[in-house]
PAMARDREN-180796 format. One line per 5 residues: number of its first residue (from 1); for each residue x, y negated, z negated of C-alpha. Coordinates in steps of 0.1 Angstrom, whole numbers. Layout:
REM PAMARDREN-180796
NUM) X/Y/Z; ... $
REM end
This chain:
REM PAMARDREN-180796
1) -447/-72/-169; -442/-106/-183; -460/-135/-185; -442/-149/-150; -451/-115/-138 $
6) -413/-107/-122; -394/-79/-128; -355/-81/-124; -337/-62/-97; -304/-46/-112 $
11) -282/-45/-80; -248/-24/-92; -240/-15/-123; -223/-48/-135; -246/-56/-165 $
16) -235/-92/-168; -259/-98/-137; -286/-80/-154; -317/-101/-175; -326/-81/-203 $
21) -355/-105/-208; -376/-87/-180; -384/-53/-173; -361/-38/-148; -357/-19/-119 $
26) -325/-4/-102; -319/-6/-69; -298/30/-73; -289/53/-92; -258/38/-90 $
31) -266/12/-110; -267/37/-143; -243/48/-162; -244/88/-174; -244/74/-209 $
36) -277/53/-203; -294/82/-180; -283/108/-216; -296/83/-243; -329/75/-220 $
41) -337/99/-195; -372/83/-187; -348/52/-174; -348/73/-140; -382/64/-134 $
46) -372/28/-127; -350/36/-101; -358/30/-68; -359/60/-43; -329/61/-24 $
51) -336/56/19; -316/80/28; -326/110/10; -350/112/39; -323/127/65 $
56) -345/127/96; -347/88/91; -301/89/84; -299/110/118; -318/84/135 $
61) -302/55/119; -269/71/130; -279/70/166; -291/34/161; -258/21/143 $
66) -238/42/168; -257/23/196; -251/-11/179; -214/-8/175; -208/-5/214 $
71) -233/-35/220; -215/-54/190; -182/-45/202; -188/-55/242; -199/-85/229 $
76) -169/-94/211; -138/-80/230; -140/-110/260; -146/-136/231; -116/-122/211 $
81) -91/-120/244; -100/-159/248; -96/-171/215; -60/-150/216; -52/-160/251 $
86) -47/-125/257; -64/-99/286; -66/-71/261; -86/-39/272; -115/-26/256 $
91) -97/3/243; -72/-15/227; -99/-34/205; -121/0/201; -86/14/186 $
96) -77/-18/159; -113/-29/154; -140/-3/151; -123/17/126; -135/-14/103 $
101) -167/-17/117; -179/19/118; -172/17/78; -190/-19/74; -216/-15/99 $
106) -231/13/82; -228/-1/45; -244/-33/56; -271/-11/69; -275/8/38 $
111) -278/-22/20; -304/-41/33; -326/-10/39; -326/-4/2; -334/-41/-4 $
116) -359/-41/20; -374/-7/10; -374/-20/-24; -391/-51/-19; -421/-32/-4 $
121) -430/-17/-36; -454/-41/-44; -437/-56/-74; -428/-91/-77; -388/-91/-77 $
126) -362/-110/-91; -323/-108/-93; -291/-124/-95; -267/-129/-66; -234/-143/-61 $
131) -217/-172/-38; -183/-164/-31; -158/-167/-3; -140/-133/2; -133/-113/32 $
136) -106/-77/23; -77/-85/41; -75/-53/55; -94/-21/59; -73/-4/33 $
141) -84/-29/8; -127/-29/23; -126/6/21; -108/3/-16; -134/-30/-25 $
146) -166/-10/-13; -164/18/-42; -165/-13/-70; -195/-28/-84; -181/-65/-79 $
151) -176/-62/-41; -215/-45/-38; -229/-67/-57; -213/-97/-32; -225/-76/-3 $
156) -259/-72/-17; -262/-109/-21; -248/-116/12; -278/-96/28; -301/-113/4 $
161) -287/-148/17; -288/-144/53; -322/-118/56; -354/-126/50; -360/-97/24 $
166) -389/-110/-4; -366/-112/-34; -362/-141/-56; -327/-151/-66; -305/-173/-85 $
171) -274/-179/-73; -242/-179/-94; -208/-194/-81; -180/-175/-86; -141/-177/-81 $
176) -131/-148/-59; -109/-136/-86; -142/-121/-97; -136/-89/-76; -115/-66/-97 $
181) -98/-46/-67; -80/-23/-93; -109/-9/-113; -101/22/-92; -71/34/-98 $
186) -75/70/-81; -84/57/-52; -61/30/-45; -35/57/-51; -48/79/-25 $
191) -53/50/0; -24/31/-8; 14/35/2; 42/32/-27; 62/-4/-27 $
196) 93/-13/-39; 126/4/-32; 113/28/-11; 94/2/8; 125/-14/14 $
201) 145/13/30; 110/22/50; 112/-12/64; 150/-8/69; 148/29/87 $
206) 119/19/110; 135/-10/121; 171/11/135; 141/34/149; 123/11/168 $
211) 151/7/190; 159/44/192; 130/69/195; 101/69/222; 80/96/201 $
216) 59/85/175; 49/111/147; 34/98/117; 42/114/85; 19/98/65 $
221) -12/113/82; 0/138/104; 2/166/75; 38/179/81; 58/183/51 $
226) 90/162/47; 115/190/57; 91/196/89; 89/166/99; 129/156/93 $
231) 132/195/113; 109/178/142; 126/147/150; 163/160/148; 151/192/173 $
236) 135/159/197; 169/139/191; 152/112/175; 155/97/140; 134/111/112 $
241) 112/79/98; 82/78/73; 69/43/91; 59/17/65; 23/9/63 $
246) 12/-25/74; -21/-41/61; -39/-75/73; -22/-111/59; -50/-128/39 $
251) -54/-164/52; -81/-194/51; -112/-183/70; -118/-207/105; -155/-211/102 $
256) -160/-226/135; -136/-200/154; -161/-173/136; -194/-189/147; -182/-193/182 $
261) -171/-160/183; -208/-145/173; -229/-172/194; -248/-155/223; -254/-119/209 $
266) -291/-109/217; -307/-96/185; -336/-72/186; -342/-72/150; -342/-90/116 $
271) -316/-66/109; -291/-78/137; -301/-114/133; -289/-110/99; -258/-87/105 $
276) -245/-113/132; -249/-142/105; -227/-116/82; -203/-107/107; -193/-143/112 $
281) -179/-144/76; -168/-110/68; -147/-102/99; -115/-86/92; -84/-117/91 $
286) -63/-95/118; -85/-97/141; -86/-137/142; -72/-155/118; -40/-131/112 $
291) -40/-115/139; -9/-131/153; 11/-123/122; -2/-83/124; 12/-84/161 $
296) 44/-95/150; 49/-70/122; 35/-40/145; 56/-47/174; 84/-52/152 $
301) 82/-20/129; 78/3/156; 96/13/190; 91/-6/213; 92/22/246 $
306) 72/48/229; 57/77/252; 35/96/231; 22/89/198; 6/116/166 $
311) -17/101/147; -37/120/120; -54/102/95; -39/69/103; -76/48/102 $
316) -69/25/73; -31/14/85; -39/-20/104; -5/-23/117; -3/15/131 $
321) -36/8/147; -22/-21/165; 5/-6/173; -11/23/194; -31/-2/207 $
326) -4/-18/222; 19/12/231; -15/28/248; -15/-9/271; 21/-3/278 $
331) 18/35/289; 21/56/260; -3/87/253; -22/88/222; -31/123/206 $
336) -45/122/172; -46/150/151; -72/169/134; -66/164/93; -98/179/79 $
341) -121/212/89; -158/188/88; -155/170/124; -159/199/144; -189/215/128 $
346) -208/185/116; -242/173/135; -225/141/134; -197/122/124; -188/88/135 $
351) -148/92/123; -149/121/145; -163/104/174; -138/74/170; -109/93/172 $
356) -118/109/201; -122/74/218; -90/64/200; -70/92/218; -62/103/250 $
361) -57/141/237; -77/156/197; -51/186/186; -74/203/170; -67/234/147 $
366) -77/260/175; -112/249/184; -123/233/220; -150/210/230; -158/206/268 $
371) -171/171/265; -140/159/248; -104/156/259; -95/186/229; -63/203/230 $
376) -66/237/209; -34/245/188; -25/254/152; -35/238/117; -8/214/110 $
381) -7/219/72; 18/250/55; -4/281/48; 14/296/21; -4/329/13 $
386) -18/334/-26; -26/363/-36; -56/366/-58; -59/381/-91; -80/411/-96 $
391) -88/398/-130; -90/366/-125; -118/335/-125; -142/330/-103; -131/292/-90 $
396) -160/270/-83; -145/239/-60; -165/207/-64; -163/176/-46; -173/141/-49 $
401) -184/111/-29; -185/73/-36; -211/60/-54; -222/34/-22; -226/49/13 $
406) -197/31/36; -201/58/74; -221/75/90; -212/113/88; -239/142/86 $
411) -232/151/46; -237/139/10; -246/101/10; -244/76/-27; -269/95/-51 $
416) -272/127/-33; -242/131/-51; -262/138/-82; -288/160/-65; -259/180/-52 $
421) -249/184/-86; -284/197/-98; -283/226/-74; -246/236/-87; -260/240/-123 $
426) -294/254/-105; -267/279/-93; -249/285/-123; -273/293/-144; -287/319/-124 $
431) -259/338/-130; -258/362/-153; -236/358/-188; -210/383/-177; -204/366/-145 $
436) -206/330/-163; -177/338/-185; -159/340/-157; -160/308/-140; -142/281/-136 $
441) -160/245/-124; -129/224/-105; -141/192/-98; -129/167/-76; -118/127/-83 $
446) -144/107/-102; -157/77/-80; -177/70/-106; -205/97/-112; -186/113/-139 $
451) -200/148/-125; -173/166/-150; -195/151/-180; -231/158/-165; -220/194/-160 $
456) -201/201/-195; -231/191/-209; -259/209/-189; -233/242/-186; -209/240/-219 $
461) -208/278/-215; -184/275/-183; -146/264/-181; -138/235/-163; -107/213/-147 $
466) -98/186/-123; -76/180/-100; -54/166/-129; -48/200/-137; -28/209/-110 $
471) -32/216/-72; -56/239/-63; -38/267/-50; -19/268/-89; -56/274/-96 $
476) -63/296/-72; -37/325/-81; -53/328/-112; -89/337/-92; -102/369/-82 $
481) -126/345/-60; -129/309/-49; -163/294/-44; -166/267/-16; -198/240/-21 $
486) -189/219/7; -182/218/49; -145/210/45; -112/223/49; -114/252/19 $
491) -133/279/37; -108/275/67; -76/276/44; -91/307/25; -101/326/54 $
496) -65/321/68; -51/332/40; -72/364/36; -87/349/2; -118/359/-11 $
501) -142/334/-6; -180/328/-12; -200/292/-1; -228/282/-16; -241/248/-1 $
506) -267/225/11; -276/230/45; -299/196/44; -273/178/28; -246/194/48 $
511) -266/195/85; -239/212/110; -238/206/148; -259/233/173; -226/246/190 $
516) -215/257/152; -246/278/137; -240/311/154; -206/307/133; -221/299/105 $
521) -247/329/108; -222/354/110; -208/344/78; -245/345/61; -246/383/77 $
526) -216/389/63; -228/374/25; -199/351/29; -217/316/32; -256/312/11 $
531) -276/284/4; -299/301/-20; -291/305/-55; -309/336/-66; -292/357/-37 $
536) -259/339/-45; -258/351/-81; -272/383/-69; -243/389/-41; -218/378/-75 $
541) -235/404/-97; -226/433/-72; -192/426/-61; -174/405/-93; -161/436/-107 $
546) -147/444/-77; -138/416/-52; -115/432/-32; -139/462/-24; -164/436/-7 $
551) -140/417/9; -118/442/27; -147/457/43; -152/463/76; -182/434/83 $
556) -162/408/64; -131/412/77; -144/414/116; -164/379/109; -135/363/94 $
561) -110/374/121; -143/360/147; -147/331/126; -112/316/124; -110/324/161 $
566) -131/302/167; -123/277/142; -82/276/129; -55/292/142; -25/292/119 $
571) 6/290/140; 37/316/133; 61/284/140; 44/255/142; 74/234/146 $
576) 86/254/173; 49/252/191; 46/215/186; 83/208/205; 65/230/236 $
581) 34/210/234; 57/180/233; 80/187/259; 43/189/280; 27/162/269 $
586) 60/140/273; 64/147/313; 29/139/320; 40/106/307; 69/104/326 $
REM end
């Protein structure tokens, strides 16, 4: 302590906020670089414990922020038809507004619980906080802003200014320039679309189709490769179009149009009061101030007497949001597509739950839920069989997550990232030598944990890659086995391919739903899925020599074929299968 008695609160990892001049504590772990946690690993101890890593309290909070939304949204949909001189349905708003809010709800959450938790500790707290003027003009560009330090550390302030959380501060006026919106370069290329020429004949292409074709299918998120795609429109007589994306117009906020809009919401916490004084200033531009504009370039991109529209993962496109908004007014059926294998088997997922209010039919990859409106079909991405190699690596696939929590889904949250991490090398070095020599660590993109360096260092006995090294089925027909260490698509996409595959994963970090354990039980009888590492590296020790021994056998082959009926069905012509389900779905629309 010093002589003031204050210690400073590091918020993000932007050290020009920081005041060396007191002691510190972090807010994260996400405030530390790997280099500062390598040259001083006691620095860990002055981090605060993350709220979250209690995942009783993050089911709950889901349910909370889940109940929230509705009365948030309620609120706002009659306010938001006045102010446009519109009679818009609730739908219509659910579909182009709670895609934002399900991603800024949550993080706002997260936010002020680990301020608030923090300031509890009993220390007397100081930090830095910044006074800007900046709202992402789109969801594309929030969910691009909320892996940086500079937006966090605006956010973090903005709950410091409007709660009433005991922290000191010294406020620091800023241009809005500040935010460096490019510091990620991986994933703005995987959330953004590609400009220039190819934008332009976009533009020109779904303008001649607008007029034309009364089926939407969207290329960008509905999976389907280019030929299939071209192949499904021609078959439906329609013109083959990758739509152009179309992101919110940045313009002047209208303070007074933003207070009225939030006046008269009953509060029944500090939490709300505060969120509501956030919301006022942080509300996406479509839905007031450019909201107009959006309308125009929706309307004008796309067809204007659509029927039935795909969506897959269409949630950061403002414009294609709109858009089915607006066809869905007009008549048209909505059926959005399932793009990943986590929403049907997690405990909860609030993507999952919006795109089942967002369409009036889920195609989902051969599962069915009574309670939802689920069409069972095919996977709608090309399984191209690899074969593995009997002398090959043992591939270990790893993932990654951003570095600040941003929705409310029932896996990996922020830092957990790390302690995920600590169980793969828990994992790994139970394995013994002759089995380490030969695996093969892929990790996924690096949102800023730099989990490729942590593990090279702990593990420098194993091989490792990226996703820079090429796709990973290029890796994968150089693997005798793949090892899965996450709920996603990989198990699915191996098992359909009759690829040898092991998982090895956090069941508290990865919680599934009810309706999915007996699935998930037959694969631990079958010493396909594990969450302990001794018996992991035990099962590896028995059958590395001989893979394909173990894996054609009679158990695992009979919970595979149970599994994937339950779970994916891989279609023998998918194109063909889709124009039936079309030709369906189009005369109930008729």
């Amino acid at each position: 302590m010093t002589d003031n008695g204050k210690t400073f609160l590091a918020l993000t990892g932007d050290q020009n906020f920081w005041d060396s001049k007191l002691p510190i504590l972090y807010l994260g772990r996400w405030c530390l670089s790997y280099e500062m946690e390598k040259e001083n690993p006691e620095i860990l101890k002055q981090v605060c414990d993350y709220h979250w890593d209690d995942r009783k309290k993050f089911y709950l909070d889901s349910l909370y922020l889940g109940d929230l939304q509705e009365r948030i949204l309620i609120h706002l949909i009659p306010r938001l038809n006045k102010i446009h001189n519109r009679n818009h349905s609730e739908r219509f708003y659910k579909i182009l507004f709670k895609a934002w809010l399900i991603h800024f709800l949550p993080a706002v959450f997260d936010r002020y619980s680990c301020l608030k938790a923090c300031s509890q500790n009993g220390e007397k707290l100081f930090t830095h906080v910044i006074d800007l003027n900046y709202v992402p003009p789109s969801l594309n560009q929030f969910l691009m802003d909320s892996n940086t330090d500079s937006y966090n550390h605006y956010l973090f302030s903005e709950v410091l200014k409007y709660s009433q959380i005991a922290i000191d501060s010294l406020e620091v006026k800023l241009d809005s320039k500040y935010l460096d919106l490019s510091q990620d370069n991986d994933l703005q290329a995987l959330l953004s679309g590609q400009g220039g020429f190819k934008s332009l004949l976009k533009n020109l292409s779904s303008r001649i189709a607008s007029r034309l074709n009364s089926l939407v299918v969207s290329r960008n998120n509905s999976n389907l490769s280019k030929a299939n795609y071209t192949k499904l429109h021609l078959k439906l007589g329609q013109i083959p179009v990758a739509y152009p994306e179309i992101h919110g117009l940045g313009k002047a906020l209208d303070l007074s149009l933003r207070k009225e809009l939030c006046e008269g919401f009953q509060a029944k916490s500090e939490f709300e009061e505060m969120f509501l004084k956030l919301l006022e200033h942080h509300l996406p531009v479509y839905t007031l101030e450019s909201f107009q504009d959006l309308e125009k370039q929706a309307l004008e991109t796309y067809p204007k007497n659509v029927r039935l529209i795909y969506s897959g993962n269409g949630l950061a496109d403002d414009g294609f949001r709109f858009f089915c908004a607006h066809a869905m007014e007009q008549g048209a059926k909505i059926v959005t597509m399932q793009h990943g294998g986590f929403v049907d088997t997690a405990k909860f997922s609030a993507y999952g739950e919006y795109e089942y209010e967002y369409g009036d039919y889920h195609l989902s990859w051969g599962w069915n839920d009574p309670s939802h409106s689920v069409i069972p079909f095919y996977i709608n991405k090309v399984i191209d069989p690899v074969s593995p190699s009997k002398q090959g690596d043992i591939l270990v696939c790893f993932y990654s997550v951003y570095r600040f929590a941003n929705r409310m889904d029932s896996w990996v949250q922020s830092s957990q990232m790390l302690l995920t991490l600590d169980r793969l090398i828990e994992m790994v070095e139970c394995l013994k030598p002759e089995v380490q020599k030969l695996v093969k660590l892929r990790f996924h993109r690096n949102f800023g944990w730099d989990e490729q360096l942590r593990f090279e260092d702990r593990c420098p006995q194993i091989r490792t890659e990226n996703i820079n090294s090429g796709s990973l089925f290029s890796s994968m027909k150089n693997a005798r086995l793949v090892v899965g260490t996450y709920n996603t698509t990989i198990l699915l996409e191996c098992l359909a391919m009759n690829f040898p595959i092991v998982v090895f994963w956090s069941p508290d970090l990865d919680e599934i739903s009810e309706k999915a354990k007996p699935r998930y039980r037959m694969l631990e009888d079958a010493k396909i899925l594990f969450s302990d590492p001794q018996q992991f590296a035990s099962h590896l020790a028995e059958v590395h020599e001989n893979v394909e021994s173990w894996w054609e056998g009679e158990k695992v082959q009979e919970t595979k074929k149970r599994f994937l009926e339950q779970s994916m069905h891989v279609s023998e012509d998918y194109i063909q299968d889709f124009l039936t389900l079309t030709g369906k779905l189009l005369k109930e629309t008729v």
